[in-house]
N, C-alpha and C positions, 0 to 999 in steps of 0.2 A: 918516509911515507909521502907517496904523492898527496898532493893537494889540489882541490878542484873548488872552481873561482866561478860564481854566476853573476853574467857580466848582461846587461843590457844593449841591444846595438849600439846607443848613443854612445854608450861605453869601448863600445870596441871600434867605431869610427872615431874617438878621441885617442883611444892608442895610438891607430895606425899612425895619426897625425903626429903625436906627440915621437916615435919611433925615428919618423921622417926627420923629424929635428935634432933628434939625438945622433944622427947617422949625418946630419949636417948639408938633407937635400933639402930642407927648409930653417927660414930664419925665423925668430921667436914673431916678427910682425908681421909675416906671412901665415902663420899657424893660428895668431888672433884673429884673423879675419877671416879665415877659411871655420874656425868654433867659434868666433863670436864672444871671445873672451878678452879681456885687458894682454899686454904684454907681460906684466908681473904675472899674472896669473898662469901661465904658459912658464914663465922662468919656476914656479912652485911644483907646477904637473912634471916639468921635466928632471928636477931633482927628487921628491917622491918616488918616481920610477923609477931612477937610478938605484935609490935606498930599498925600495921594497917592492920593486919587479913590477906587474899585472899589478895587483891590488893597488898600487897606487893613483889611477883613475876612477876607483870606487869612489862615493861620497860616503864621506866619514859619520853621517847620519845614518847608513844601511843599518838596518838589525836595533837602532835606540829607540828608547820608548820617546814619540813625540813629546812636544814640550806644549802642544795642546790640548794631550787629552783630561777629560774628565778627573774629578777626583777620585776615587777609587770609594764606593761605595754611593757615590750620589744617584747615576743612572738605576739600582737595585731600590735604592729609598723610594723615586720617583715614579718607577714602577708599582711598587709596593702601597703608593698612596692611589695609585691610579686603579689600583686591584681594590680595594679597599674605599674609596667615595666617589670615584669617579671610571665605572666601570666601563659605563656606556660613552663617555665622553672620544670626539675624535685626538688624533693626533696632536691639531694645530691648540684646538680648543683646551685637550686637555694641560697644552703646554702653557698655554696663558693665564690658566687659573692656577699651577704651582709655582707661575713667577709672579703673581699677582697676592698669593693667598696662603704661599708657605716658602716663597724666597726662592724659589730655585730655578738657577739658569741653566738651560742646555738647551740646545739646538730643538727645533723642531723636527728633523729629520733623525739625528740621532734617537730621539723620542720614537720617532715613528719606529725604525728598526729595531731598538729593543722591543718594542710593542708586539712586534710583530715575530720576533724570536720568543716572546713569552704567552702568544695567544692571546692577545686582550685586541687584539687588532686585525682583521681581514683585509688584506689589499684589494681596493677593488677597478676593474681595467671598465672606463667608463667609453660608450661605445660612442663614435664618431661618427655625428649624423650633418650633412653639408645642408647650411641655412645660407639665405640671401643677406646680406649683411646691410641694417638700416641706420644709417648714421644718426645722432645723438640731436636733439633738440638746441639750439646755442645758447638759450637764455631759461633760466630758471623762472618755473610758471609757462612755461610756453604750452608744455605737453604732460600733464599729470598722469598717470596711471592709477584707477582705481579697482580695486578687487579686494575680496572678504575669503580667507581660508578657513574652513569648517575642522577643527583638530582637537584631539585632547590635551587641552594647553596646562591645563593644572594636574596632566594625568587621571591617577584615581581619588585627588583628592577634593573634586568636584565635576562636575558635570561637565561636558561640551561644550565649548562656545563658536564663537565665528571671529577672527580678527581681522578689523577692512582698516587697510592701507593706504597711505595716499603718499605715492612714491615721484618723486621728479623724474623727469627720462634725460635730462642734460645732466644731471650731475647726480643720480643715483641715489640721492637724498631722501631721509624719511620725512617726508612735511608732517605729517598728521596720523592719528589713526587711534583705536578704542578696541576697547572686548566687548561683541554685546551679546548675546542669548542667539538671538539669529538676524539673517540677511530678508531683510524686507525691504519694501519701500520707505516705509514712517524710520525704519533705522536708518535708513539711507539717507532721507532728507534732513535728520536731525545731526547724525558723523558729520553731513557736509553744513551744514549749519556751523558746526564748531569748527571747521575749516576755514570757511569762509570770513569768519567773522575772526579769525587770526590772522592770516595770509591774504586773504584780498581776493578777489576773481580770476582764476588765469583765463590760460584763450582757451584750451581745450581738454575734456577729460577723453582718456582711452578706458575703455570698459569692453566689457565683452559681451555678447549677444543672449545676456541673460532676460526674462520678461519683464525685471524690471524698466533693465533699458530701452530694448527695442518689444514692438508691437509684434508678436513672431505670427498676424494673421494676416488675410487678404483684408483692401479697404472696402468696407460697407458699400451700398450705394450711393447712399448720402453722401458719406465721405469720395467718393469716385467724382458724384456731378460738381462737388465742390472743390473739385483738383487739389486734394489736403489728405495726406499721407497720416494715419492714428501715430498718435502719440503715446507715450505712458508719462506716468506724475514724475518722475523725476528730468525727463527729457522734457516735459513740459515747460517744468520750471529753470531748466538750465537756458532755456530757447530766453526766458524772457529776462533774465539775467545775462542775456550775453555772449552763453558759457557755449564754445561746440562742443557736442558727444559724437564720437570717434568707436565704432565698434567695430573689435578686432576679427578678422574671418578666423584667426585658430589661436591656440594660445599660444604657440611661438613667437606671434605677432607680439604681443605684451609680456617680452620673456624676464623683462627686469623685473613686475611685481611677484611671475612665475616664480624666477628663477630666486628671487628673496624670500619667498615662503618658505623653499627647503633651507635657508640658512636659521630663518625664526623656527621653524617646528625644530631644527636642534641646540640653537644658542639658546633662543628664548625661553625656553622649555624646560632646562636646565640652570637657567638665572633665576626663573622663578620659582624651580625648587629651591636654590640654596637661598633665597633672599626667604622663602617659608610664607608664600603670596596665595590664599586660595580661594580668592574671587574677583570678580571684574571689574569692581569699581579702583580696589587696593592695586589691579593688574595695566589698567591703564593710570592711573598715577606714576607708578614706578615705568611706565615705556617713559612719559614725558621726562620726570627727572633724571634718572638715570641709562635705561637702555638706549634711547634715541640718540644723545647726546654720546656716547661710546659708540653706536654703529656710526653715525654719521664721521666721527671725527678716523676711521678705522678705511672705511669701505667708499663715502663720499669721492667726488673728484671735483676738480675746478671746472666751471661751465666755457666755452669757445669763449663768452660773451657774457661781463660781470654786470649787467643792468638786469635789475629784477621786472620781469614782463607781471608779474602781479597787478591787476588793477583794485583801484579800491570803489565800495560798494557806494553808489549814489545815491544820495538825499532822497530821490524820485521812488527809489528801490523799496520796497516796503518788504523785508527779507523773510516776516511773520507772515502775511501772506503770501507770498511766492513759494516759499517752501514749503507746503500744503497738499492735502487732498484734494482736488477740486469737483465737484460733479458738478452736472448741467443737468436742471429738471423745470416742469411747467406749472405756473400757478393754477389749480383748479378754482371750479366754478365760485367754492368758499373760500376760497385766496386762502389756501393752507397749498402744502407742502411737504414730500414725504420721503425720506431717506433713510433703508435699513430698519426700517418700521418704525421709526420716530415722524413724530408729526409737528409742522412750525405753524402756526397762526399768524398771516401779515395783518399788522398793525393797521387801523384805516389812516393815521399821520403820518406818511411817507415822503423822502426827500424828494423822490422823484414818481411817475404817474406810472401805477403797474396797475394790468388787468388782466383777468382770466386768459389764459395760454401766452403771457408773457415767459421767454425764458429767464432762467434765476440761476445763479449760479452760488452753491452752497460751499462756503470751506471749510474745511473739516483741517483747524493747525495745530502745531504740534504740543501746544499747552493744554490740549484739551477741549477747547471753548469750538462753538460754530457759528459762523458767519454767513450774511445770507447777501449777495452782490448781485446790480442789475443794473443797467444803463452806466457803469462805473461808478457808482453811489451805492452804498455799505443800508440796508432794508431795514425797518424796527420789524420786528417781531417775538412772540414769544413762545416756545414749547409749552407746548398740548399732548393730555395722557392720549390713549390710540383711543379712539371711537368705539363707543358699543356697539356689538353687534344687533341690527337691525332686527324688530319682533317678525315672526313669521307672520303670515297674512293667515287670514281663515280658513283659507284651501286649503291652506299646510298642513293646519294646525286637523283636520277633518279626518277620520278615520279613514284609512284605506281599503279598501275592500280586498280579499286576497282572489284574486283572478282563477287561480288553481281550485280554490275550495267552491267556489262558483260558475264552474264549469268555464271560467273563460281560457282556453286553450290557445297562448300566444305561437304554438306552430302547428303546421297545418296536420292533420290525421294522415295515417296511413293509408287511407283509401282515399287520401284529396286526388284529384288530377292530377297538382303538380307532383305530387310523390309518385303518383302510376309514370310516369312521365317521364321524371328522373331513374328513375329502376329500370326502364325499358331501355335508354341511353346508358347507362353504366351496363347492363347487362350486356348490351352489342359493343360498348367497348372490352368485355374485359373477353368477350367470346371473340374479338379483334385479335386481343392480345396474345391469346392462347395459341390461333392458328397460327398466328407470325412465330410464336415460338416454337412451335411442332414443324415447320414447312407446309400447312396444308393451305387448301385457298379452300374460303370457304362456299357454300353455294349460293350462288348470287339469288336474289328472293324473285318471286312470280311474280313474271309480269299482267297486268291485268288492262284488258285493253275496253273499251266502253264503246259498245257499237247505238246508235240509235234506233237501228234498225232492228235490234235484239226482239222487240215486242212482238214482232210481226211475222218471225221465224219461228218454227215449231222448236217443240220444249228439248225434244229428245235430239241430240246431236246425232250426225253418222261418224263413226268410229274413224275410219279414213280424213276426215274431216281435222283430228287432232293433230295440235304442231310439235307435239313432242316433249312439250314442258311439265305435264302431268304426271306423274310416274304413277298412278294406277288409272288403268283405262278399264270403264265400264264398258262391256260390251250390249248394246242395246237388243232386245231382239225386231227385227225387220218389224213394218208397218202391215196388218193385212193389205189383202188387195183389195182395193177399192169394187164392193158391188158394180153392177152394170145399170146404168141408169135406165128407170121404168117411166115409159110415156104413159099418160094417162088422159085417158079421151074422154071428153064430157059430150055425152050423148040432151043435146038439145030437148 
């Protein structure tokens, strides 16, 4: 029975070679270096084929079960756990938590393609979009990135929240970050508060052109004559700490904190199911102990440049007030003071000399308490409930007479002037509008001409006499004729 050998080229360009040797146009150190193989090794290929023809340049491996696969039943278990607690979990992720949480090694890849022979897995072809490539900040602290993602972090077993990140751009690193309820400014100043007062000042935050950060109007006029660009409270207070704010034109710009939100909406989201975490306070505890300290050690990188560019906050710094609301308002005539309908009463014992339409500037910080600043010296004062409203005067208080029932008619009657007036003008316009809409022209109105001389001309016109604009002509009839005048002779 014939027999049929499936040989790979490599395989049948080592024949030939090995052939040529055995026929004795090549020498065993010729054939080495033409395959790339020892001399013994060339003396073994040539005896082989001697013994067993063709097949002896097969490798003796074809058709064995490798000697690294899998145990027989581990890949089906892992599956099976992956069907079963971890449905939603990716490839990479779900591999790490059955080597981490039920002992089991294999491949990530391997993983992946069972996964996906069994349905628990969609491949997905992610689409290739060409970006400008920004190189890395060299020193940690140099260039922070901050942003807050709004997600169901605890799924359905609490509410929404917002998680704001304070991510390095040199080394990828998570510094900082919290769960809070939502993104405002008082959250903002307070996350960076706890920043700050861990890590130190860097040189600059990257944020995006949210209202917190930037002013998204044009500048008042005030602000125009004073060449001074509106600020908001957090950019305020970063100006006077030092700090620059950096707002990104799109979010590709700041695609590191981008681009880590979608790893936290699916690792984080999933540690915090299995750790059984369902609320904010228990949810940033567990980033700082645990999750920070695993991404960082996983995903982190070394900075170009191991100096920490962090500064630390100065004596001078008074970080309770800087980190605050601030408004600017004016002392009235009663030296009080009015914000959000709360009222301050200044004190007549003052460190420094304030008078009516002095400006003041109120802080409103993050403990609660309010502060009243002027001339850089901190004002005594004390809150005041709101003022009662003023008694009405006697006029007020007077009965009113009702206009209607006492004939007083606040518009004018239908036979006033100006109504005859108005009606004659609406009336030739809408009789305008009619003939433009039929095509006709209407007939122009008689002209009337004013002779002075009218009085002194008889009453009756002659017919001939008409110009034409009258359309019904009275036809008069003639004047008698004039008697013959009678002399009358007075007889002396």
């Amino acid at each position: 029975m014939e027999e049929r050998l499936t040989m790979t080229t490599r395989e049948l360009d080592r024949l030939k070679v090995i052939h040529q040797v055995l026929q004795h146009k090549l020498t065993w150190p010729q054939a080495a270096l033409q395959l790339a193989r020892s001399v013994r090794q060339i003396g073994r290929l040539c005896a082989r084929v001697r013994t067993e023809g063709h097949k002896g340049v097969i490798h003796r491996l074809r058709g064995q079960p490798s000697n690294h696969q899998l145990p027989a039943g581990r890949l089906a278990k892992a599956l099976e756990l992956i069907r079963s607690r971890y449905p939603d979990f990716g490839p990479t992720f779900a591999n790490e938590k059955l080597r981490e949480r039920h002992h089991l090694v294999l491949s990530s890849w391997t993983l992946r393609q069972g996964m996906i022979q069994a349905g628990l897995w969609k491949p997905r072809r992610q689409q290739v979009i060409h970006r400008a490539w920004r190189p890395r900040r060299a020193c940690v602290g140099e260039l922070v990135q901050l942003d807050g993602s709004d997600h169901a972090w605890f799924e359905a077993r609490a509410p929404r929240c917002v998680l704001v990140l304070y991510i390095d751009d040199a080394t990828s690193r998570l510094l900082d970050g919290a769960f809070v309820a939502v993104e405002d400014t008082v959250t903002l100043l307070r996350t960076t508060q706890t920043y700050l007062t861990r890590s130190g000042r860097p040189v600059a935050f990257y944020v995006d052109k949210d209202s917190i950060y930037k002013v998204n109007r044009q500048a008042s006029i005030e602000e125009q004559l004073q060449d001074s660009a509106p600020l908001t409270q957090f950019t305020r207070a970063m100006r006077e700490l030092g700090v620059e704010v950096i707002c990104a034109h799109s979010p590709q710009a700041k695609g590191r904190v981008e681009r880590s939100f979608d790893t936290h909406q699916d690792r984080l989201v999933k540690e915090l199911r299995l750790a059984r975490i369902s609320d904010k306070e228990s949810a940033t505890r567990f980033l700082h102990a645990r999750y920070f300290p695993a991404h960082n050690r996983r995903f982190a990188i070394e900075p170009a440049n191991a100096t920490d560019a962090h500064r630390p906050l100065l004596p001078t710094q008074d970080l309770a007030a800087i980190l605050s609301v601030q408004t600017p308002r004016t002392v009235e005539r009663d030296f009080t003071l009015r914000l959000q309908n709360r009222f301050f009463q200044l004190l007549p014992d003052q460190p420094v000399r304030v008078r009516p339409k002095d400006p003041v500037l109120i802080e409103q910080r993050l403990d609660g308490t309010t502060h009243l600043r002027a001339k850089g010296r901190y004002l005594s004062f004390t809150p005041i409930a709101k003022p009662a409203p003023r008694p009405p005067s006697v006029a007020a208080l007077a009965p009113r007479r009702d206009r209607r029932r006492h004939g007083w008619v606040t518009r004018p009657a239908p036979t006033h002037p100006w109504k005859r007036a108005w009606s004659e003008r609406r009336r030739r316009r809408l009789v305008g509008t009619a003939h433009a809409r039929t095509g006709e022209t209407p007939m122009p109105p008689p002209v009337v001409l004013v002779d002075p001389g009218a009085s002194q001309r008889p009453t009756h016109r002659d017919p001939s006499a008409s110009n034409g604009r009258c359309p019904h002509v009275v036809r008069c009839p003639p004047f008698p004729p004039r008697p013959p005048s009678i002399t009358t002779t007075t007889t002396p």
